[in-house]
C-alpha positions as CSV (number, residue, x, y, z in Angstrom):
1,X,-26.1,-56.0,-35.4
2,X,-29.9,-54.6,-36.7
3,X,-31.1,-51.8,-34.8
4,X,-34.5,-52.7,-34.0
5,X,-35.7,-49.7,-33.6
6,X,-34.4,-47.4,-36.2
7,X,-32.4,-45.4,-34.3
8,X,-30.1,-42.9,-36.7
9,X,-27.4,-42.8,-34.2
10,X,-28.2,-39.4,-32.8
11,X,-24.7,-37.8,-33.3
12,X,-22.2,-41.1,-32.2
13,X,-20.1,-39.7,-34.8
14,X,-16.7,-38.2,-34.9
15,X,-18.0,-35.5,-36.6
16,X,-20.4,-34.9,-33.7
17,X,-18.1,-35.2,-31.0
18,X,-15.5,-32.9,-32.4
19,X,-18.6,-30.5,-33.3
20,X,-19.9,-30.5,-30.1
21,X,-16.5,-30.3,-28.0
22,X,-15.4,-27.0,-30.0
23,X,-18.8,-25.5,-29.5
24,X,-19.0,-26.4,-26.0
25,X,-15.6,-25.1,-25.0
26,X,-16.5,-21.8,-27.1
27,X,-19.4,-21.5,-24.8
28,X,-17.4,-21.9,-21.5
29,X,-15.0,-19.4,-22.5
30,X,-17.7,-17.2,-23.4
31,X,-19.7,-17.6,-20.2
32,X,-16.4,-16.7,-18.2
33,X,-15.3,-14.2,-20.1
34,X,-19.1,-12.7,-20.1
35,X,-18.9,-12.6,-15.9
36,X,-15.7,-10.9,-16.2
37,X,-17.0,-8.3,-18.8
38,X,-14.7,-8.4,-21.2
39,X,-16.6,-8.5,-24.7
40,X,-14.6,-9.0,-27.0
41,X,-13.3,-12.4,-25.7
42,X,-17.0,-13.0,-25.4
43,X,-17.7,-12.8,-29.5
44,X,-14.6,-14.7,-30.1
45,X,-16.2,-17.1,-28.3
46,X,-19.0,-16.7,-30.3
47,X,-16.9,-17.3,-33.3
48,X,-15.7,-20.2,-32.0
49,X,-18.9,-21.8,-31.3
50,X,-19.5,-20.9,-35.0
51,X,-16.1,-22.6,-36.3
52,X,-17.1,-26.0,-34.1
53,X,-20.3,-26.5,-36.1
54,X,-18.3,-25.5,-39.4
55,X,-15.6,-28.6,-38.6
56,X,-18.8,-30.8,-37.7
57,X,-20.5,-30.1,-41.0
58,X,-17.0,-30.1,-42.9
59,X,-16.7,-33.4,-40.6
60,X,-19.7,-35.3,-41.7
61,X,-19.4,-33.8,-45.5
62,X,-15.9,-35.6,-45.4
63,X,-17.2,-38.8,-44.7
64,X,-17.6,-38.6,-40.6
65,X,-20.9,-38.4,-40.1
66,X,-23.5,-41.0,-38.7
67,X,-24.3,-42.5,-42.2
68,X,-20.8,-41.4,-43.4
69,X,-18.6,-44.1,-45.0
70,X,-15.6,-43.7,-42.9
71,X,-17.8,-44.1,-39.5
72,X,-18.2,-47.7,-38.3
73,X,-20.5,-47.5,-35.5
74,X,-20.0,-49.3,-32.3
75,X,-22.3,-52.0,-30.7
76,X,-24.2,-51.0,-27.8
């Protein structure tokens, strides 16, 4: 199926998803851990957030991303 209106896919990727579900649990652990003020738990959070867009990049360089030859997009 053509896309009529160009659209690149806007991260419907699995190296999006998995990019995007480190980083966001990185964040929540950071944000707890932030109200709790414990800092240190806070900037490995921080690293974490870091590592999640390292495995999407890593991801989409492997073949994952939206153009990526082992991503067959799905019909909408």
């Amino acid at each position: 199926m053509s896309n009529p209106i160009g659209d690149p896919g806007h991260g419907h990727s699995p190296a999006a998803w998995t990019a995007v579900i480190i980083m966001l649990v990185g964040v929540a652990i950071g944000t707890f851990f932030f109200f709790l003020d414990m800092p240190v738990v806070v900037w490995i959070s921080a690293g974490i957030v870091l590592i999640g867009a390292l495995v999407g990049w890593g991801m989409s360089k492997a073949g994952y991303g939206a153009n990526g030859p082992k991503y067959a997009p799905k019909d909408h």
